[in-house]
VOGU-3710 file (C-alpha; in Angstrom, 3 decimals, decimal comma):
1> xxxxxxxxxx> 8,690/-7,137/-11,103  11,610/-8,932/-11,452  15,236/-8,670/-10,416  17,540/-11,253/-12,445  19,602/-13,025/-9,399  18,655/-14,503/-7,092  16,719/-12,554/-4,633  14,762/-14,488/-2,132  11,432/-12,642/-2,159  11,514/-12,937/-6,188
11> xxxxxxxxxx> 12,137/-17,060/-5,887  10,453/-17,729/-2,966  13,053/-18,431/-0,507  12,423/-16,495/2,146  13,800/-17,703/5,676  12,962/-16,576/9,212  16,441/-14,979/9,571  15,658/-12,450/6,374  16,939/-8,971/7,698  14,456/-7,694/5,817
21> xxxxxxxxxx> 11,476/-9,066/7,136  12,640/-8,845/10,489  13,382/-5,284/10,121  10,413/-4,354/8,725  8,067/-6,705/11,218  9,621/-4,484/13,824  9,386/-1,237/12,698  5,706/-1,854/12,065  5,257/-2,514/15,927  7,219/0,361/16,693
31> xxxxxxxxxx> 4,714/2,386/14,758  1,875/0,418/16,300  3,460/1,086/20,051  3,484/4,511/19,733  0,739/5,125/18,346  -0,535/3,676/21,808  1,329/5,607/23,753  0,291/8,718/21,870  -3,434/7,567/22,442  -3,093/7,079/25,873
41> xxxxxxxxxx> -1,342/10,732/26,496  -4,306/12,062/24,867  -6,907/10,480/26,589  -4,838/11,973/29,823  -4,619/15,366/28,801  -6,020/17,737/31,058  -8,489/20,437/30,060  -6,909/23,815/28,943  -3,878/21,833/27,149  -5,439/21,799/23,569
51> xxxxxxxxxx> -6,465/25,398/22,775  -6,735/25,089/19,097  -10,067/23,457/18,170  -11,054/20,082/17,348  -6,529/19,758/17,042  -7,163/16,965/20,344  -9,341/15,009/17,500  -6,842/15,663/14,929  -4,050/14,074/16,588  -5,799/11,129/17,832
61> xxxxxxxxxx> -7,414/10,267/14,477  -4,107/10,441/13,150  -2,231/8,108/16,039  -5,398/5,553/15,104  -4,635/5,972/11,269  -1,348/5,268/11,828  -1,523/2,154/14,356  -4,286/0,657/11,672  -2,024/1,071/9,100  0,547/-0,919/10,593
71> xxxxxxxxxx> -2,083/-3,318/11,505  -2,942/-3,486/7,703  0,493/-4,425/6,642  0,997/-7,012/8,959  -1,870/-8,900/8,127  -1,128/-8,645/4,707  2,339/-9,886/5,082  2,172/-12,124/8,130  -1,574/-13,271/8,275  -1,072/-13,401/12,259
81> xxxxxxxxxx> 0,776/-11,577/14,805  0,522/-10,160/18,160  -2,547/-7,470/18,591  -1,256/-4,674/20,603  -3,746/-2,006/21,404  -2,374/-0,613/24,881  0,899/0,959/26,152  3,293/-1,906/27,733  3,663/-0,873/31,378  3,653/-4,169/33,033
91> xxxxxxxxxx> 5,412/-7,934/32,281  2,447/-9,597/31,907  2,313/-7,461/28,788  5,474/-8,994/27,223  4,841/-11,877/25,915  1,256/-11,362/24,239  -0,286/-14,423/21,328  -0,911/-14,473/17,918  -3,710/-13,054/16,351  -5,950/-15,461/14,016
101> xxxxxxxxxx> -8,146/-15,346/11,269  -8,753/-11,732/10,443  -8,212/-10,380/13,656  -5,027/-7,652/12,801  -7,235/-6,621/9,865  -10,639/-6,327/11,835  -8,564/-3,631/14,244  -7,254/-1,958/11,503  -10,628/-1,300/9,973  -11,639/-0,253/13,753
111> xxxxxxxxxx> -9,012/2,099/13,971  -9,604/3,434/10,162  -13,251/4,002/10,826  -12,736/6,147/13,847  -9,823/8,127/12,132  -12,437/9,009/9,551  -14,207/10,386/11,933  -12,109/12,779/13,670  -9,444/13,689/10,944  -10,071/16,863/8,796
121> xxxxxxxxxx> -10,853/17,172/5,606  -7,703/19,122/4,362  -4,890/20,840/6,341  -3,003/23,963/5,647  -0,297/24,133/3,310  2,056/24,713/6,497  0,715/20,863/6,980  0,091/19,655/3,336  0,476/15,826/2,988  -0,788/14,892/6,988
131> xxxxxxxxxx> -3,587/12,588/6,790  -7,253/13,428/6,097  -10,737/12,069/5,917  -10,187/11,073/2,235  -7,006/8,879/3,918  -9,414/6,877/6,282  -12,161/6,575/4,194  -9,992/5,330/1,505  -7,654/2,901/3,607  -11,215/1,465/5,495
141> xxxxxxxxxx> -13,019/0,602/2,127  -9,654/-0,712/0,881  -9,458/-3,226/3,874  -13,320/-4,053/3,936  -12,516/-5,287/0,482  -9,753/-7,286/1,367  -11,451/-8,660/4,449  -14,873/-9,897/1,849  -11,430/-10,904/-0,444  -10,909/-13,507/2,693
151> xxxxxxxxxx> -14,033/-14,735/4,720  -16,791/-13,862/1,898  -18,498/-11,350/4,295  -20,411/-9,948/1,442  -21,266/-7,132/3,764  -18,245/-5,670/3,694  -18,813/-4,594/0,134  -21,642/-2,126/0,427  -19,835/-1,160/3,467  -16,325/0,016/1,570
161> xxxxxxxxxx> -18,370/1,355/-1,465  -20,176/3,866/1,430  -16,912/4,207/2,427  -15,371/5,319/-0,796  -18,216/7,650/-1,557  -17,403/9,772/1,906  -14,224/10,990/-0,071  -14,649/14,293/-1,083  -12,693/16,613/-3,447  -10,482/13,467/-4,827
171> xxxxxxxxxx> -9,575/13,764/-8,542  -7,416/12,147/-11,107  -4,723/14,319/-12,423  -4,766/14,895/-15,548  -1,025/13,903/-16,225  -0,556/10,342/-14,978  3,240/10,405/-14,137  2,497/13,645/-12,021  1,702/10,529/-8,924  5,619/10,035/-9,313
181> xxxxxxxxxx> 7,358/12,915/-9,304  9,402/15,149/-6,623  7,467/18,312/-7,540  3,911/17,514/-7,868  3,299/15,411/-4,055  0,716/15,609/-2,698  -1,925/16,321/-5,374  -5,160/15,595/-5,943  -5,031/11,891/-6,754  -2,833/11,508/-3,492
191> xxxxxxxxxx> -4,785/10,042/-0,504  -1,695/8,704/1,173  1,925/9,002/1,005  4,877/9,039/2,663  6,360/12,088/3,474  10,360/12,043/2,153  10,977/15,301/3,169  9,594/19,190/3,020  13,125/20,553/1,474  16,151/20,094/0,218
201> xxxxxxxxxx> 18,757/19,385/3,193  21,100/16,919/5,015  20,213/13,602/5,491  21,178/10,325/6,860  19,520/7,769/4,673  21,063/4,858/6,526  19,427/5,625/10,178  16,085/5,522/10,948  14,031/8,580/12,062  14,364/7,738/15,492
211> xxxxxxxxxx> 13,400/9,875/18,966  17,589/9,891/19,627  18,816/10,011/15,041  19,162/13,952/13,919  18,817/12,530/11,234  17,558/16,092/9,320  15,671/15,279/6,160  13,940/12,038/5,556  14,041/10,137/1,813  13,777/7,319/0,532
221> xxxxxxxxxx> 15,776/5,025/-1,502  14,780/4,260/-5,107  18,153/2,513/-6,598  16,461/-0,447/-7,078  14,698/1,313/-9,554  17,294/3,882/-11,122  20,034/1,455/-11,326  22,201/3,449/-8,565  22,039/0,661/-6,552  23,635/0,551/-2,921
231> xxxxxxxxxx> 22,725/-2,622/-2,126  24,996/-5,444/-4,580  21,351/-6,368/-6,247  20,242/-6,374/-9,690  17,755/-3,614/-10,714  14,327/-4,068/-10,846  12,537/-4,770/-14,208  9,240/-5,436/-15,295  8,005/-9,690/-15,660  7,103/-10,325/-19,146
241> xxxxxxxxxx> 3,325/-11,032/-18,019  3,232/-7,279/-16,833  4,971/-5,576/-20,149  2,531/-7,498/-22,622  -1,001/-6,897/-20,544  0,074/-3,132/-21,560  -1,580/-2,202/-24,959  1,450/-1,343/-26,896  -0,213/2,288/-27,172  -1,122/2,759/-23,977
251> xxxxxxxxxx> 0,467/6,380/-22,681  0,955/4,789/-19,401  3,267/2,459/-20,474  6,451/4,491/-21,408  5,641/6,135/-18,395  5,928/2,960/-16,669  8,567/0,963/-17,907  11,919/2,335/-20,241  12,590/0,547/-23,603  14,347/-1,968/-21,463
261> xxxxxxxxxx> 11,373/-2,834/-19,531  12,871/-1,437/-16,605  10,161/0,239/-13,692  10,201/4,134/-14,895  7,841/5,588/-11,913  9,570/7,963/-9,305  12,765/7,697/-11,207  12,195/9,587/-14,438  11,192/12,850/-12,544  13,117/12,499/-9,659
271> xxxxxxxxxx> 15,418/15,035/-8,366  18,239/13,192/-5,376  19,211/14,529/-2,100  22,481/12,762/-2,269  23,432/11,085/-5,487  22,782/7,568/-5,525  21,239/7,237/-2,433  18,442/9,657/-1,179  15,954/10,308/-3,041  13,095/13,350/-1,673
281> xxxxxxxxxx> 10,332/11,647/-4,226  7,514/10,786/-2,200  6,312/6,977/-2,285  2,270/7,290/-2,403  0,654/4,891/-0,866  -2,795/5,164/-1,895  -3,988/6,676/-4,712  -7,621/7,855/-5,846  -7,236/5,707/-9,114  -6,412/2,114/-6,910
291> xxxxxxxxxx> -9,652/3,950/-5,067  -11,600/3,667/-8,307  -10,906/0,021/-9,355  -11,629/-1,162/-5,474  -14,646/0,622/-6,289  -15,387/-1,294/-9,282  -14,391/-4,076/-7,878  -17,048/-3,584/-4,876  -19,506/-2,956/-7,107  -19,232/-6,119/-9,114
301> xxxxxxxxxx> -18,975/-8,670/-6,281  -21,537/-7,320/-4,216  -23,983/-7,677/-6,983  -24,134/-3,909/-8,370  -24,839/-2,726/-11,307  -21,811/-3,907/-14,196  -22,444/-0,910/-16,253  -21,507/0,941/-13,274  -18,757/-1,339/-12,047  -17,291/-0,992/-16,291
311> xxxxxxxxxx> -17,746/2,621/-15,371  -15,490/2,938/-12,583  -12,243/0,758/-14,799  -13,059/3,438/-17,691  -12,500/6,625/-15,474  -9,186/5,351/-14,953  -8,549/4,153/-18,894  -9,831/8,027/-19,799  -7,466/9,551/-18,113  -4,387/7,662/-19,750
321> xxxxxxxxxx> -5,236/7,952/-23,367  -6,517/12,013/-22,774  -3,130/12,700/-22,127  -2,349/12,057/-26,133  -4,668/15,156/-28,267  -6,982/12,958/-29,857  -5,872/9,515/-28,048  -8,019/6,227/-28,525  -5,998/4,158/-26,644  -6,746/2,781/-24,356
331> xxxxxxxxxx> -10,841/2,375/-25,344  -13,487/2,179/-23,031  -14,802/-1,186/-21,757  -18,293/-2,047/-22,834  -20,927/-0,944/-20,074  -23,184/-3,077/-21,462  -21,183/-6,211/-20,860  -22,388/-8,121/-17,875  -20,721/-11,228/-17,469  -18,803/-11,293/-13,764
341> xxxxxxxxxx> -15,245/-12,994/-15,104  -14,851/-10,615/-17,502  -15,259/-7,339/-15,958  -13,054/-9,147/-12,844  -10,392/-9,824/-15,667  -10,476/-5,950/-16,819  -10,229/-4,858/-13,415  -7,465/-7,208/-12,322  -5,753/-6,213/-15,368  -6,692/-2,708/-14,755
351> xxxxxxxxxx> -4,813/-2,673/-11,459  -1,495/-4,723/-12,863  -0,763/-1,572/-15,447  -2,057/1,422/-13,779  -0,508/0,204/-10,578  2,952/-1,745/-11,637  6,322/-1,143/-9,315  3,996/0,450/-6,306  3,875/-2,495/-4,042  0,227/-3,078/-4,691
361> xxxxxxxxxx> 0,726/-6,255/-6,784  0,994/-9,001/-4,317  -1,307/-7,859/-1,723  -3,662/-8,248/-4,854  -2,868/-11,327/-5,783  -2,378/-12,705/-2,288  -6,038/-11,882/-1,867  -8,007/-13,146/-5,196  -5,876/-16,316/-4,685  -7,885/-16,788/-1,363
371> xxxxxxxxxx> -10,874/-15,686/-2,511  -10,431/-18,595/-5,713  -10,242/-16,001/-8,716  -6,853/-16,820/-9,423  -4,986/-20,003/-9,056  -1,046/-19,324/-7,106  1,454/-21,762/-9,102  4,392/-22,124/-10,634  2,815/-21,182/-13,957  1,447/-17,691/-12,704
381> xxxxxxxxxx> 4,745/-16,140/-12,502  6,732/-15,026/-14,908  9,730/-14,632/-13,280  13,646/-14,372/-15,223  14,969/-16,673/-12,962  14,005/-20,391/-13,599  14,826/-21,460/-9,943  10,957/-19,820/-8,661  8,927/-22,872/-6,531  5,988/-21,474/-5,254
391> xxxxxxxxxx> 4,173/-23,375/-2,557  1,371/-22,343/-0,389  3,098/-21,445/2,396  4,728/-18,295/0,893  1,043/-16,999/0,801  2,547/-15,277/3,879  5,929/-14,160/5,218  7,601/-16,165/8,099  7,084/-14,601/11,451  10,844/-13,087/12,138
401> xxxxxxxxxx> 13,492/-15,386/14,288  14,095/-12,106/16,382  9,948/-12,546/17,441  9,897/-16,481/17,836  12,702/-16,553/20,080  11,292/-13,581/22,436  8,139/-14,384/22,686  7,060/-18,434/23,694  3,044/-17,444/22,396  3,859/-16,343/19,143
411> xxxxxx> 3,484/-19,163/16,509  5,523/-19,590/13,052  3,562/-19,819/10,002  2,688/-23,192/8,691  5,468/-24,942/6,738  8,588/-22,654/8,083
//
């Protein structure tokens, strides 16, 4: 995606000072924090609190989902920061060092393995969209691949393929831009997503949901994507490289992107809870087709069976071209082709269309680049602007001013 000025995390000129990822560097600790302290209340509750059964387990598989989540996204961002699993009650706590390696990741797949195994499968619709089963097993085999991605622990494969195949009851729906609308959340396909809000009310779209914000409903803000933008910044539009890996007649793609090129998903079929600003559309966060191609990708680079592997890329492909009566397009890869590049090509091509504008793009890329599929330059981007210098420092984000000047042990990323 690009956004035709000059935005900072488009030409790679991200600072330490960003707002943005200082803002978002400390929410994620906020999420991780409390997650603690909701961990810690439940390992103190006394017997005869919890009446409804197995509800203890529920809530603590869902503070550990939550706190390895976080953990997820800062490793993917940051590479290193501080590993907080306790609640702060002393000083000596304060000031705690930077993670290395895969450390951040390696707790998150901790913490997503034991949510698996105390979530429930489904909840009622009273609690539709909480996290399940399907949410931990798919977040742990997602983060088993990106930790193989990393330090070639080709372990971790047959580990997130057993991880993918606990999943139960996960389907593609049928209609592909059903994953972005206002009125079909929470569906089949949907084995994560953020929760914008249960009905139509007052909001406050410029506070956080905070312990002391009424804030009322939550939402989420998709200007950069509908062109009602709030923010004085150009609206988001698809790179050249993305709109020509579509096949012309792909179904997906008007779904996708708008004659203009510009990103079509959640804004086509939204419906706003103030004009311009809130929008109740749910963001998903994982989805059982970005399940599939992980999958295939397992599959492939832990020396499986490529006819199975092709298999897993054409589920997804079927389900675009079924929604035209009679559609060919887009065809079936050839199960019986079994060279290694070119299934990886299909797949990482798979993932560019059916995932475009949902923030999955440069964890992938981030990832393959490490792992030596893909080569990070200049020449990989196709960015509007003609300002773009890529070096291999922006692999990560900085670590945030407001954390470096806090906190003596935690160091900045190499070359900020």
């Amino acid at each position: 995606i690009t956004c035709g000025d000059q935005n900072a995390f488009e030409i790679f000129g991200l600072q330490p000072s960003n707002y943005v990822i200082n803002y978002f560097y400390r929410t994620a600790y906020q999420l991780a924090t409390r997650a603690n302290v909701v961990l810690l209340k439940i390992a103190e509750v006394k017997d005869g609190v919890y009446i409804t059964p197995n509800l203890k387990d529920y809530h603590k598989g869902e503070a550990l989902f939550l706190r390895g989540y976080a953990f997820y996204n800062l490793w993917n961002y940051y590479g290193t920061a501080p590993l907080d699993t306790a609640r702060v009650t002393s000083p000596s706590q304060f000031t705690p060092s930077s993670t290395t390696g895969t450390q951040l990741l390696d707790q998150a797949i901790s913490d997503f393995s034991e949510a698996a195994s105390l979530l429930p499968l489904s909840w009622d619709t009273a609690n539709r969209g909480r996290v399940t089963k399907n949410s931990a097993y798919g977040m742990l085999g997602k983060s088993l691949i990106f930790r193989a991605s990393f330090t070639n622990t080709t372990t971790d494969y047959p580990a997130a393929i057993a991880a993918f195949n606990s999943i139960s009851g996960a389907t593609l729906v049928p209609k592909f831009d059903d994953n972005f609308a206002w009125d079909t959340e929470n569906n089949s396909e949907s084995l994560f997503e953020f929760q914008a809000t249960q009905a139509f009310g007052f909001d406050n779209v410029w506070l956080p949901n905070d312990f002391d914000n009424a804030v009322g409903n939550l939402s989420v803000y998709w200007g950069f994507y509908s062109g009602n933008n709030q923010y004085g910044q150009a609206k988001f539009v698809a790179t050249a490289k993305l709109a020509n890996t579509f096949d012309p007649n792909d179904p997906r793609k008007p779904l996708t992107l708008d004659a203009t090129n510009s990103i079509q998903k959640y804004v086509s079929r939204d419906m706003l809870d103030q004009p311009s600003v809130g929008s109740v559309n749910n963001p998903r966060l994982l989805r059982y087709s970005d399940v599939l191609l992980l999958k295939a990708e397992a599959t492939l680079q832990s020396g499986g069976s490529t006819a199975e592997a092709v298999g897993y890329i054409n589920e997804v492909r079927k389900r675009a071209r079924d929604m035209v009566a009679g559609g060919t397009v887009p065809a079936d890869y050839s199960t019986a082709q079994t060279d290694k590049p070119t299934i990886m090509k299909w797949i990482m091509d798979e993932r560019f269309i059916e995932l475009a504008g949902e923030g999955q793009r440069w964890f992938d890329v981030r990832r393959w680049s490490k792992e030596g599929i893909i080569t990070l330059d200049n020449s990989f981007f196709s960015s509007l602007q003609t300002t773009i210098s890529f070096q291999p420092k922006h692999i990560y984000f900085p670590i945030p001013n407001s954390e470096i000047d806090v906190n003596p042990n935690v160091k900045q990323n190499d070359g900020y």
